[in-house]
ChimeraX commands (.cxc) that place a marker at each C-alpha (Angstrom):
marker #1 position 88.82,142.51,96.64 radius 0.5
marker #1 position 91.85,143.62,97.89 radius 0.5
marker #1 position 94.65,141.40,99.16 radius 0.5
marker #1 position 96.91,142.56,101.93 radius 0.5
marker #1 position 100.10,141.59,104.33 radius 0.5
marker #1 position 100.29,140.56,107.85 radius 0.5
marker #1 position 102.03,138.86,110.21 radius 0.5
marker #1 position 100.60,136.65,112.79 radius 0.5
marker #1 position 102.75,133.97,115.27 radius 0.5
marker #1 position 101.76,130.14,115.35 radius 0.5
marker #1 position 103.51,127.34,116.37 radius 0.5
marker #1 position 106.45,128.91,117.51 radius 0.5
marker #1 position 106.60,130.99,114.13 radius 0.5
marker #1 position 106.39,134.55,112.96 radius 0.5
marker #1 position 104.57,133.86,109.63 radius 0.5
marker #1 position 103.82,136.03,106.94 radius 0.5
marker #1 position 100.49,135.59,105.21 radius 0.5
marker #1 position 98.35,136.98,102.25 radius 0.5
marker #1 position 95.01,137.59,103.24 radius 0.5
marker #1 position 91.71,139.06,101.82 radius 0.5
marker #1 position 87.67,138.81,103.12 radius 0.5
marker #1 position 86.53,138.06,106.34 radius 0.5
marker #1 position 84.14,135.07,107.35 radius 0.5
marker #1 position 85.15,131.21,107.54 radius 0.5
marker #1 position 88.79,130.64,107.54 radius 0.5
marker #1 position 90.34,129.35,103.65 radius 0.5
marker #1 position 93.57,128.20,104.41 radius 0.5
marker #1 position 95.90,128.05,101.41 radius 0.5
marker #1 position 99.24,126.40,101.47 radius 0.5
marker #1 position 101.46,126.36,98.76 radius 0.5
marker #1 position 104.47,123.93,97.67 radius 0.5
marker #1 position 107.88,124.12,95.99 radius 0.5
marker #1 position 109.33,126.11,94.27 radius 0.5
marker #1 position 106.59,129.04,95.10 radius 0.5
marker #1 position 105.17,131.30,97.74 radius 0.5
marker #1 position 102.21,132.69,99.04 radius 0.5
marker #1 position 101.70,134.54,95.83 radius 0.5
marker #1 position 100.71,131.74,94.18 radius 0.5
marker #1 position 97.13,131.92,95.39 radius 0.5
marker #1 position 96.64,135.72,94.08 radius 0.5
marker #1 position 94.02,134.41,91.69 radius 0.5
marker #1 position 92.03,132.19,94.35 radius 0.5
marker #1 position 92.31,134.88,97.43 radius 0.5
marker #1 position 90.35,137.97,96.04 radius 0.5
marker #1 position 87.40,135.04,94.74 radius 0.5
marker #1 position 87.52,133.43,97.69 radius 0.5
marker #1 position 86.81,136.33,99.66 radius 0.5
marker #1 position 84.41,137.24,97.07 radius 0.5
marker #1 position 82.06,134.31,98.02 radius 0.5
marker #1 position 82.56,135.28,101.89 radius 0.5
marker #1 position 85.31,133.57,103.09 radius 0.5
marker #1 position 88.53,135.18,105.27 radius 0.5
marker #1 position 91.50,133.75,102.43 radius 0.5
marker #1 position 94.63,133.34,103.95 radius 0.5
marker #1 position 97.92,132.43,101.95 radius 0.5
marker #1 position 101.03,132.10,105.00 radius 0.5
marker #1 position 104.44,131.43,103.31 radius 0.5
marker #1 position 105.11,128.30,104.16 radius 0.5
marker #1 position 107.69,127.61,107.66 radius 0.5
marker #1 position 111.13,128.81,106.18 radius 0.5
marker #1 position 110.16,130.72,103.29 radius 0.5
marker #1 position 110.56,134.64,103.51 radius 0.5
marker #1 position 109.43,136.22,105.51 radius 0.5
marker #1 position 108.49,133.81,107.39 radius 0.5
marker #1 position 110.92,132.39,110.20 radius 0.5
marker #1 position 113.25,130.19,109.49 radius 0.5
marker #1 position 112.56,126.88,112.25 radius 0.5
marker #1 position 115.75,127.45,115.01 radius 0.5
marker #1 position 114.94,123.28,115.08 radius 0.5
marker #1 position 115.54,122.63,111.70 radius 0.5
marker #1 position 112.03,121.06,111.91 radius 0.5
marker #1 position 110.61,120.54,108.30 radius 0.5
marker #1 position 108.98,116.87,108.44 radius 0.5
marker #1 position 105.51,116.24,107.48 radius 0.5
marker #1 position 104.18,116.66,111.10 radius 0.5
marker #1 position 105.68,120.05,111.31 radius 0.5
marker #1 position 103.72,121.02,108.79 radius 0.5
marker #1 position 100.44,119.84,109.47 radius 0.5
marker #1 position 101.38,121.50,112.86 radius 0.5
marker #1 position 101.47,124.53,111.18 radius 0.5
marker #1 position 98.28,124.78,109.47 radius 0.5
marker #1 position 96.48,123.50,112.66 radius 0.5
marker #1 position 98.04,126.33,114.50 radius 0.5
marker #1 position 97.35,128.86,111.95 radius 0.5
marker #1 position 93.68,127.45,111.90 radius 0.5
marker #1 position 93.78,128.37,115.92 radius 0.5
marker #1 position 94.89,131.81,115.64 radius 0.5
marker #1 position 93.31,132.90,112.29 radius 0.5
marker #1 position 90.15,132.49,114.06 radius 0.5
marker #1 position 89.36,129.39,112.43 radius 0.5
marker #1 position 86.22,126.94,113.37 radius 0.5
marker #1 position 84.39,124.00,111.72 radius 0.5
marker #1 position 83.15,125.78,108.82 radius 0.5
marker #1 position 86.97,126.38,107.54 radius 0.5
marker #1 position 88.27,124.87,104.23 radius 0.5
marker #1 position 91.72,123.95,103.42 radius 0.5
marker #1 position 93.41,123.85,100.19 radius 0.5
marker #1 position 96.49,122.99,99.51 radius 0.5
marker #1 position 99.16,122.73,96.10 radius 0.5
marker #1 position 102.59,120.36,95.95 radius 0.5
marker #1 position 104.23,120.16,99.12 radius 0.5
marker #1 position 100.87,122.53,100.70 radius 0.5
marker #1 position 98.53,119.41,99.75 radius 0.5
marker #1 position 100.71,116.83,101.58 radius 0.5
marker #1 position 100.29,119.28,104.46 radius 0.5
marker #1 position 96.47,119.67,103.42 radius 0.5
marker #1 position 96.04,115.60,103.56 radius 0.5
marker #1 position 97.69,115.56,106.99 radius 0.5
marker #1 position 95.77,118.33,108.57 radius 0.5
marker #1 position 92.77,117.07,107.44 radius 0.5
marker #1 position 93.24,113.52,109.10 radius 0.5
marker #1 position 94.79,115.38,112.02 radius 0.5
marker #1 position 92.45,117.59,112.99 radius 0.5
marker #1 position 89.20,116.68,111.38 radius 0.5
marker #1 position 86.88,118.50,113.24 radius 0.5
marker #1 position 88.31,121.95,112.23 radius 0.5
marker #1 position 88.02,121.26,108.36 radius 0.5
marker #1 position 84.90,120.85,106.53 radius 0.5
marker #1 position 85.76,120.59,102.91 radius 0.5
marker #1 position 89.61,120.19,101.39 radius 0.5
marker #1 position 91.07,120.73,98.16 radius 0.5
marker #1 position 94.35,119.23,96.54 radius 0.5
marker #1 position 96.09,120.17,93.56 radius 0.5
marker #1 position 99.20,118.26,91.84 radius 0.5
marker #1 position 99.95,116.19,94.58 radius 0.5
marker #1 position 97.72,112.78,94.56 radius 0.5
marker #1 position 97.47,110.91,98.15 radius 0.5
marker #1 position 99.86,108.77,99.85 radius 0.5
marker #1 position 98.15,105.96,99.01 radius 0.5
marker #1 position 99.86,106.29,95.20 radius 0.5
marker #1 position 102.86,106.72,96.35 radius 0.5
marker #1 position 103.99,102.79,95.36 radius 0.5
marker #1 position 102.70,103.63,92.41 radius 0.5
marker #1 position 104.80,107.01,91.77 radius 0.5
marker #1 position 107.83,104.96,93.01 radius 0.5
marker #1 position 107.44,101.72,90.87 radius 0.5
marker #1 position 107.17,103.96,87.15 radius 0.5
marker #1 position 110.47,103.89,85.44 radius 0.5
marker #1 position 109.22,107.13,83.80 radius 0.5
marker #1 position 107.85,108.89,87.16 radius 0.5
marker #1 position 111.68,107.69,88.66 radius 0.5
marker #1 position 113.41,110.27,86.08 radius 0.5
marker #1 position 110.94,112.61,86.67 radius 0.5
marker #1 position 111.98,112.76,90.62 radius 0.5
marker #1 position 115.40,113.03,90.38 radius 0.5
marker #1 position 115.37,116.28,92.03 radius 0.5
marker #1 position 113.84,114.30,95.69 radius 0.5
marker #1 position 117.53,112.22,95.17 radius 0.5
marker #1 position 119.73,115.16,94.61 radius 0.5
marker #1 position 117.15,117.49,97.33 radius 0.5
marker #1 position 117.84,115.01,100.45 radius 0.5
marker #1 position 121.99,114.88,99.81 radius 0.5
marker #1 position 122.68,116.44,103.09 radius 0.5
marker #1 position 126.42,117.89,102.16 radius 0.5
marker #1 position 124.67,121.58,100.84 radius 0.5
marker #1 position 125.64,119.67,96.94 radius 0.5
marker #1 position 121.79,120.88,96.05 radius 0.5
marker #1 position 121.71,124.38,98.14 radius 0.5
marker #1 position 125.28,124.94,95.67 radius 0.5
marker #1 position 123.57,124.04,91.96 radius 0.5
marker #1 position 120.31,125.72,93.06 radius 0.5
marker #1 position 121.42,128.68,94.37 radius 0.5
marker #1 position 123.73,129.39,90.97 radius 0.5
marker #1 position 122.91,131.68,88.61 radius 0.5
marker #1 position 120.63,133.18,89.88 radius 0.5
marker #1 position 118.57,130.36,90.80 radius 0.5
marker #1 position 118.86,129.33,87.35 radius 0.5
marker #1 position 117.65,125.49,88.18 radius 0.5
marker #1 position 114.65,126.95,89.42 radius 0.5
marker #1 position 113.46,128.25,85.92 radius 0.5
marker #1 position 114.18,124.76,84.62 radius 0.5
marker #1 position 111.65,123.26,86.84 radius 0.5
marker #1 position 109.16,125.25,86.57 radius 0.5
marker #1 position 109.50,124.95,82.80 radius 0.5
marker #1 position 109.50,120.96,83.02 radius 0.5
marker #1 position 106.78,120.98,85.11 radius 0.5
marker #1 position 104.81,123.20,83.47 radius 0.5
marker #1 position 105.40,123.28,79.78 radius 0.5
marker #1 position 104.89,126.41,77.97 radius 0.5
marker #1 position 103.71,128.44,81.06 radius 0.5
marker #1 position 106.33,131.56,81.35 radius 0.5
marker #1 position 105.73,132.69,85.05 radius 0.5
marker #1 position 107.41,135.64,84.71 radius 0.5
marker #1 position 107.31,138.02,87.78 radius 0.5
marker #1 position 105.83,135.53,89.87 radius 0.5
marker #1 position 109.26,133.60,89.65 radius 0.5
marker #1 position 111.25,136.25,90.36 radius 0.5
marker #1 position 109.07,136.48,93.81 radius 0.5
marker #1 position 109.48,133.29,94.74 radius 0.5
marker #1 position 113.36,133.62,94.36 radius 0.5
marker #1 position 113.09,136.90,96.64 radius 0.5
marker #1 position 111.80,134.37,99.13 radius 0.5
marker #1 position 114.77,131.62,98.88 radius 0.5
marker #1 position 117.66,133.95,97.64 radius 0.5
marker #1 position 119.06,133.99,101.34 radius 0.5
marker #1 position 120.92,130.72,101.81 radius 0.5
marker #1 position 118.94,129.84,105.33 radius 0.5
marker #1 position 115.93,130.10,103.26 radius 0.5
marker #1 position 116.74,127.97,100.55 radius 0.5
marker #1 position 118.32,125.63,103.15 radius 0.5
marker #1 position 114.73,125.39,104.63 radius 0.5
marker #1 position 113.10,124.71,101.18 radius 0.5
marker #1 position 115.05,121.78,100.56 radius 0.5
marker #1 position 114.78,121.07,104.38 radius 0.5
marker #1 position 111.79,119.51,103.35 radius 0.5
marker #1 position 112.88,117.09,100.82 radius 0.5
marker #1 position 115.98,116.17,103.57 radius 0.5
marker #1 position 112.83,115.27,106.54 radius 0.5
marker #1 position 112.08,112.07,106.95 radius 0.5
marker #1 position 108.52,111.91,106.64 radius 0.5
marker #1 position 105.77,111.58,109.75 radius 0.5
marker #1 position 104.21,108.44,108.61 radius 0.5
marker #1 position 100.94,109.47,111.12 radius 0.5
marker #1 position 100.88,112.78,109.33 radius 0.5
marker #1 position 101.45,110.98,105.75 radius 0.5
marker #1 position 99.36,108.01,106.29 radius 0.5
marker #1 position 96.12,108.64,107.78 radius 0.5
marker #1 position 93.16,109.37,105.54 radius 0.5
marker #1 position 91.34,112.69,105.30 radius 0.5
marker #1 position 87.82,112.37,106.55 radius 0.5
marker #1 position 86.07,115.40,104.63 radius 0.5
marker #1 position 84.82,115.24,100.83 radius 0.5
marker #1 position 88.08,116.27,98.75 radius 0.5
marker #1 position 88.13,118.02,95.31 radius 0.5
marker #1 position 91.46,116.62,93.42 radius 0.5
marker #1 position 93.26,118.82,90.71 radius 0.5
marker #1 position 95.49,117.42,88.02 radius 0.5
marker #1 position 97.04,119.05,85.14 radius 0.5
marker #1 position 96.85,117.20,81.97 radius 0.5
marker #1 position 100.82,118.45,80.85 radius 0.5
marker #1 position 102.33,118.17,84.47 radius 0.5
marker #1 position 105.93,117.19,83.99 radius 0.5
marker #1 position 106.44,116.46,87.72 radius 0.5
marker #1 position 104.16,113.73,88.30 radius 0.5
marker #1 position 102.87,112.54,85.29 radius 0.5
marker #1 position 98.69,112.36,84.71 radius 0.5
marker #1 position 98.44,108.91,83.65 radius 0.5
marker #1 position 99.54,107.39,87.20 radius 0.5
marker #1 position 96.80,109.30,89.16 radius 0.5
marker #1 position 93.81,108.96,87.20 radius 0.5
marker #1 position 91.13,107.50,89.67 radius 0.5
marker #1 position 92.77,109.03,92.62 radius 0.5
marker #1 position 89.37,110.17,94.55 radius 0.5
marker #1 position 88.81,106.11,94.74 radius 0.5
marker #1 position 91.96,106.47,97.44 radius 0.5
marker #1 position 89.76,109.46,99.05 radius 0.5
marker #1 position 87.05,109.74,101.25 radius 0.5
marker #1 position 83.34,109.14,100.04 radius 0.5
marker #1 position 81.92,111.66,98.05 radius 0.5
marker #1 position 85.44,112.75,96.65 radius 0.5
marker #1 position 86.10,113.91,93.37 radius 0.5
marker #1 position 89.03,114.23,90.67 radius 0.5
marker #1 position 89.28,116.70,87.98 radius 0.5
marker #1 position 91.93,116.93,85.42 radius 0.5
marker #1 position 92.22,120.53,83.69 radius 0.5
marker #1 position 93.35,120.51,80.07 radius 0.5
marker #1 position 96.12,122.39,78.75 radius 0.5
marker #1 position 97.72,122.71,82.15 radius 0.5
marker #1 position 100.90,121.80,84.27 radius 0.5
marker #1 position 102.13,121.06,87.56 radius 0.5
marker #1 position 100.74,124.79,88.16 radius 0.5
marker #1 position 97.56,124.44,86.88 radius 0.5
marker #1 position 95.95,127.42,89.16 radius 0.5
marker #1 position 98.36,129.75,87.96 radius 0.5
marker #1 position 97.88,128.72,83.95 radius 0.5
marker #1 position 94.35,128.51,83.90 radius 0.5
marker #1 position 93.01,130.63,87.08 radius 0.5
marker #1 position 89.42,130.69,85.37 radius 0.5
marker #1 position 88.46,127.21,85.11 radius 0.5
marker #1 position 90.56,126.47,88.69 radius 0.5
marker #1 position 89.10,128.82,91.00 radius 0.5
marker #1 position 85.45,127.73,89.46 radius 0.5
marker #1 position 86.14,124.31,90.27 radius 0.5
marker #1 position 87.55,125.24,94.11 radius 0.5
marker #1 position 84.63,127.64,94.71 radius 0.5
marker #1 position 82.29,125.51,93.80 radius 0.5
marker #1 position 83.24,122.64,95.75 radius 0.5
marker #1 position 84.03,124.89,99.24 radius 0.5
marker #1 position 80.73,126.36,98.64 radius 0.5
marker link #1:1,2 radius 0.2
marker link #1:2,3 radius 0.2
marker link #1:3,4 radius 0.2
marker link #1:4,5 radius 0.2
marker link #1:5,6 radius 0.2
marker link #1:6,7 radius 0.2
marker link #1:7,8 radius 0.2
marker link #1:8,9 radius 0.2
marker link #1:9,10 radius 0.2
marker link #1:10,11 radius 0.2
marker link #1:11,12 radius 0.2
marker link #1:12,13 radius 0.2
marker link #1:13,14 radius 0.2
marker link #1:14,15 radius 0.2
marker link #1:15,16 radius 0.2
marker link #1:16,17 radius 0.2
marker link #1:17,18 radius 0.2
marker link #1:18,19 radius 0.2
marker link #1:19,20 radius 0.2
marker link #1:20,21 radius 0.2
marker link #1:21,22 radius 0.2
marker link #1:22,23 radius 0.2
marker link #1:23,24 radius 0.2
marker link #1:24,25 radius 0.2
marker link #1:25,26 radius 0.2
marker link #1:26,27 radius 0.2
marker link #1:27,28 radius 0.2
marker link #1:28,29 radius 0.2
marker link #1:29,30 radius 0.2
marker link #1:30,31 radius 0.2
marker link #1:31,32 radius 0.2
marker link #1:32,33 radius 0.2
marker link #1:33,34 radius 0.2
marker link #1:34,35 radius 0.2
marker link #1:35,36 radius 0.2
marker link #1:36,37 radius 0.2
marker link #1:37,38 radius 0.2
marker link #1:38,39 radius 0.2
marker link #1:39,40 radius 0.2
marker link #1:40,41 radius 0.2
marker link #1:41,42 radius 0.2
marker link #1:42,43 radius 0.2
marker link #1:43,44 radius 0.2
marker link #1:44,45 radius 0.2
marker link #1:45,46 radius 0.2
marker link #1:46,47 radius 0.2
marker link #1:47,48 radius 0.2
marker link #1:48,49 radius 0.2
marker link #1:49,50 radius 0.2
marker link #1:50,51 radius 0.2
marker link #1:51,52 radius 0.2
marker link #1:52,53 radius 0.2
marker link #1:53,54 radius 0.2
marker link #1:54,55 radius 0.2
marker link #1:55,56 radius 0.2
marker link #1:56,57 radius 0.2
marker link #1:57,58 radius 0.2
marker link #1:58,59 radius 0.2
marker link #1:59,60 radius 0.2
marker link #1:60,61 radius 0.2
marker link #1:61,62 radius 0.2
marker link #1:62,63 radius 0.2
marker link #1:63,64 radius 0.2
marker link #1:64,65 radius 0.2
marker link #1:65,66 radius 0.2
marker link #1:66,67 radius 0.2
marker link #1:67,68 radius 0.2
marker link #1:68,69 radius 0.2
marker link #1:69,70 radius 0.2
marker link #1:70,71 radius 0.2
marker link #1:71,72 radius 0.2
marker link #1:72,73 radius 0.2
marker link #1:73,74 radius 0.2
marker link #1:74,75 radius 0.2
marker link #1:75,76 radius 0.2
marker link #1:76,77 radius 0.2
marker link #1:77,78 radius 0.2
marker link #1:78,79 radius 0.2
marker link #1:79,80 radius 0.2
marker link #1:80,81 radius 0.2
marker link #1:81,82 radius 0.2
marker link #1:82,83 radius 0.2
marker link #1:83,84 radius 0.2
marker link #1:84,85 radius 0.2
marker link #1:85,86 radius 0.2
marker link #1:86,87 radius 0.2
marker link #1:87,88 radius 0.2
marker link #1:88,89 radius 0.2
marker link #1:89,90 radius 0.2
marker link #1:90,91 radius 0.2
marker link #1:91,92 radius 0.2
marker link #1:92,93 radius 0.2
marker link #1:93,94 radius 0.2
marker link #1:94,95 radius 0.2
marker link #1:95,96 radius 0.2
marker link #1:96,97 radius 0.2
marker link #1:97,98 radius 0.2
marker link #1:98,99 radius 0.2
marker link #1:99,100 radius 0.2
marker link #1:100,101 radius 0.2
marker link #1:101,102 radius 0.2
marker link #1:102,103 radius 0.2
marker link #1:103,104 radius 0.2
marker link #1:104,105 radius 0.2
marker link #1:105,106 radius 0.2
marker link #1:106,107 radius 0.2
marker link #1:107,108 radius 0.2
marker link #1:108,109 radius 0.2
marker link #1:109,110 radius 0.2
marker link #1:110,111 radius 0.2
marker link #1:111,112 radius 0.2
marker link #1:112,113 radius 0.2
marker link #1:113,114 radius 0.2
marker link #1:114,115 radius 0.2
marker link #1:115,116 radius 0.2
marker link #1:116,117 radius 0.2
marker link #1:117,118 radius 0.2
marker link #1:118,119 radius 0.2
marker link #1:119,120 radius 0.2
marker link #1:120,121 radius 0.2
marker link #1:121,122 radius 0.2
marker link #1:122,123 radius 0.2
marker link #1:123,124 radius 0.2
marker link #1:124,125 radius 0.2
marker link #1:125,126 radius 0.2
marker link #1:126,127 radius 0.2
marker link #1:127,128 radius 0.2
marker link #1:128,129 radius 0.2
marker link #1:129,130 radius 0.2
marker link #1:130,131 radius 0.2
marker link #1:131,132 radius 0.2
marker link #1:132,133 radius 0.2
marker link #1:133,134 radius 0.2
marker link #1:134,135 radius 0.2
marker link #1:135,136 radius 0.2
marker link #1:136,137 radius 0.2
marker link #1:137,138 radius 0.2
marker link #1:138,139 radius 0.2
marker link #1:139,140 radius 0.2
marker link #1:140,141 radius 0.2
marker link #1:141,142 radius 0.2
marker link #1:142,143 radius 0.2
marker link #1:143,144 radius 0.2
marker link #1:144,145 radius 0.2
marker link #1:145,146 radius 0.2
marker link #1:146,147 radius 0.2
marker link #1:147,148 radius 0.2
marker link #1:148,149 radius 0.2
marker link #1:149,150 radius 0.2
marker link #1:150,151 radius 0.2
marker link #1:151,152 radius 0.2
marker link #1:152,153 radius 0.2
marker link #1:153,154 radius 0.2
marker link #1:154,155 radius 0.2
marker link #1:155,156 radius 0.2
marker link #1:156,157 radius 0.2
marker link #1:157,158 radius 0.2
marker link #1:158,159 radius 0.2
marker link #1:159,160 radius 0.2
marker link #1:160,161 radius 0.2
marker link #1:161,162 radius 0.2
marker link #1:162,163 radius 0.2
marker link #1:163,164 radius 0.2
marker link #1:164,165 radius 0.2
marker link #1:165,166 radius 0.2
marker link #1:166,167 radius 0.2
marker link #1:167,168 radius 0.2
marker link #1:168,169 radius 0.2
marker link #1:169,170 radius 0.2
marker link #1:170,171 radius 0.2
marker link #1:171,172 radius 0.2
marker link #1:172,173 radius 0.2
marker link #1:173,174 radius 0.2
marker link #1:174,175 radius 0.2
marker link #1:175,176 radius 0.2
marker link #1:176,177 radius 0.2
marker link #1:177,178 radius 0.2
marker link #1:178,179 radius 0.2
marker link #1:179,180 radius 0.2
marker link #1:180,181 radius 0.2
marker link #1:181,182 radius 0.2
marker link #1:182,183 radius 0.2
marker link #1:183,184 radius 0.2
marker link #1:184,185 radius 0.2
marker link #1:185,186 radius 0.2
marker link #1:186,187 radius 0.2
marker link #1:187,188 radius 0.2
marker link #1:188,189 radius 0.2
marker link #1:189,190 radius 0.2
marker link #1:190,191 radius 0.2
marker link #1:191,192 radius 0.2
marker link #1:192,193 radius 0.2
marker link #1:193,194 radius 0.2
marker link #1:194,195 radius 0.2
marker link #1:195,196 radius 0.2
marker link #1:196,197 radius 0.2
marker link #1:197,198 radius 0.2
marker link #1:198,199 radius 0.2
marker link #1:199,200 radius 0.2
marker link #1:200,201 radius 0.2
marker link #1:201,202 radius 0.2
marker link #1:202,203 radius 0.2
marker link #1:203,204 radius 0.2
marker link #1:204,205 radius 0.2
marker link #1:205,206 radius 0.2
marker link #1:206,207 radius 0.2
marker link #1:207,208 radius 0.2
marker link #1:208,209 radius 0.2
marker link #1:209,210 radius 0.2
marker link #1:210,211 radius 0.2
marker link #1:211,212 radius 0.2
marker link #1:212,213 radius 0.2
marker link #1:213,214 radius 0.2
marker link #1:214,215 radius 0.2
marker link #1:215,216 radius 0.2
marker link #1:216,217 radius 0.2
marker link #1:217,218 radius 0.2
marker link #1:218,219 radius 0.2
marker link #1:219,220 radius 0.2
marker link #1:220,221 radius 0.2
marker link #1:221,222 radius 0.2
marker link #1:222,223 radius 0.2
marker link #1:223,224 radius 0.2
marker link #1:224,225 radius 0.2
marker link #1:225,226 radius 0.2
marker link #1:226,227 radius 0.2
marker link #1:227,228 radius 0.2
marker link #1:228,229 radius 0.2
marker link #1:229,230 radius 0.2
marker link #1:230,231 radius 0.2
marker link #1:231,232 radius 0.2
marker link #1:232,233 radius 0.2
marker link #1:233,234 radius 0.2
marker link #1:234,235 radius 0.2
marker link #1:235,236 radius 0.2
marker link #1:236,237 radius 0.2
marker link #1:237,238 radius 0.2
marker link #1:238,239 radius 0.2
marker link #1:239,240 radius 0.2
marker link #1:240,241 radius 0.2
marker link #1:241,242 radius 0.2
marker link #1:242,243 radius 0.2
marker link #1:243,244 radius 0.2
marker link #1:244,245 radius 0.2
marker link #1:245,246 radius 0.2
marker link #1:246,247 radius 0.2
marker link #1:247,248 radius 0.2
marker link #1:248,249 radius 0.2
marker link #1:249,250 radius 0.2
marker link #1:250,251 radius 0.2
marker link #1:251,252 radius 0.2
marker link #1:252,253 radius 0.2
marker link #1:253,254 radius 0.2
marker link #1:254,255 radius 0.2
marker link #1:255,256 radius 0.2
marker link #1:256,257 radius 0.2
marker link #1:257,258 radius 0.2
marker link #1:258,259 radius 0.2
marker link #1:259,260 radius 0.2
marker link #1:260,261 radius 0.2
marker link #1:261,262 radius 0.2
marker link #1:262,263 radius 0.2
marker link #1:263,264 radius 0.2
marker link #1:264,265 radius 0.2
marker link #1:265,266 radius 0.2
marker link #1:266,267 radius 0.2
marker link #1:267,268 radius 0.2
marker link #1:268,269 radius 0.2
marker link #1:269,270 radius 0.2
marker link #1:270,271 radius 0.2
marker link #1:271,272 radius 0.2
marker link #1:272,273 radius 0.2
marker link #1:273,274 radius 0.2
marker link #1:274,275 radius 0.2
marker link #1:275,276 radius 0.2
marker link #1:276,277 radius 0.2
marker link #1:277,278 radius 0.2
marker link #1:278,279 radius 0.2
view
């Protein structure tokens, strides 16, 4: 099914979303560094099974508006999706799903709003809940120095990411997701963060102190949890058991042979797993 471009306005913002079906609202959010394209797998199947798929590019990221607040905290973003649920003509029967800095928006929607959600789905990202965890592991620590050099607020990260091209940008994506050459899709994202206000906003994020409402409060609905066995950015070991932290009737999954961007490496065995739980 085919996938097409729009623009609608939520929150205050001109957002520009990927879209494909019609029926109950799938909201997709992705993280960082990526874009809406990310989901060009999951949209077409979603649709598919009868659903109205909807990828926005996140608040910042072309060509969607960049905030004139500066406002990139947690709550912002769960803001966002709640907003886009509004206008996208979204009702009880909608499902959220959400990768990297899209599930910590996913998790906080979810508690938010409860009522407009019925099923979510995370990938990459495990609850708040492990975040002591993540923070306590030597090993995990070296993994996030990019959050430490992200939040310097003296444009020190906007100047090494922005060089070369948005060289340092290929170098996570290869950490994080060993062996997986993303090609075109890369050079997409970097069309969406090439201006410097946009890649100001995508580290924006990092720099927010984070809505401990948004960030804290569990998700009521039955959550499907994705984990790649190889993900360099937060390492499988530490969130093994993670549906324990979610609400009853959750589930985790870890998918072999894949990284930190584990729907783009193995699409197949992903989108089963999502339609089958949002279904």
């Amino acid at each position: 099914m085919a996938v097409r471009s729009a623009t609608v306005r939520a929150n205050g913002l001109q957002f520009g979303v990927l879209e494909a079906g019609s029926g109950p609202l799938a909201l997709c959010l992705h993280g960082f560094p990526d874009a809406a394209y990310t989901w060009r797998h999951l949209l077409p199947v979603l649709a598919g099974a009868g659903f109205h798929a909807v990828a926005p590019f996140m608040r910042g990221y072309a060509p969607t508006a960049v905030p004139a607040d500066g406002a990139y905290h947690l709550g912002a973003l769960v803001a966002d999706a709640v907003a886009l649920h509004e206008v996208l003509g979204g009702d009880a029967n909608a499902v959220l799903i959400g990768h990297d800095w899209g599930a910590e928006a996913a998790y906080g929607a979810a508690a938010f709003a409860p009522d407009r959600w019925r099923r979510l789905v995370t990938l990459a990202v495990p609850p708040a809940a492990l975040d002591e965890m993540l923070f306590s592991d030597y090993e995990q620590l070296k993994r996030f120095f990019y959050l430490l050099m992200f939040r310097d607020p003296a444009g020190f990260a906007e100047m090494v990411v922005a060089r070369d091209d948005l060289a340092f940008l290929d170098k996570l994506w290869r950490d994080w997701s060993p062996g997986f050459q993303p090609g075109e899709h890369l050079a997409r994202v970097k069309d969406c963060l090439r201006q410097p206000a946009n890649l100001a906003a995508a580290l924006g994020y990092y720099r927010a102190a984070a809505d401990q409402e948004a960030a804290g409060r569990q998700a009521p609905q039955p959550t499907l949890y994705l984990h790649g066995a190889r993900d360099g950015c937060i390492g499988v070991d530490l969130v093994r058991g993670a549906e324990r932290l979610l609400a009853p009737s959750s589930r985790m999954l870890v998918i072999d042979e894949a990284g930190h961007f584990l729907h783009l490496e193995e699409p197949g065995q992903v989108n089963g797993h999502i339609l089958g739980w949002v279904t």
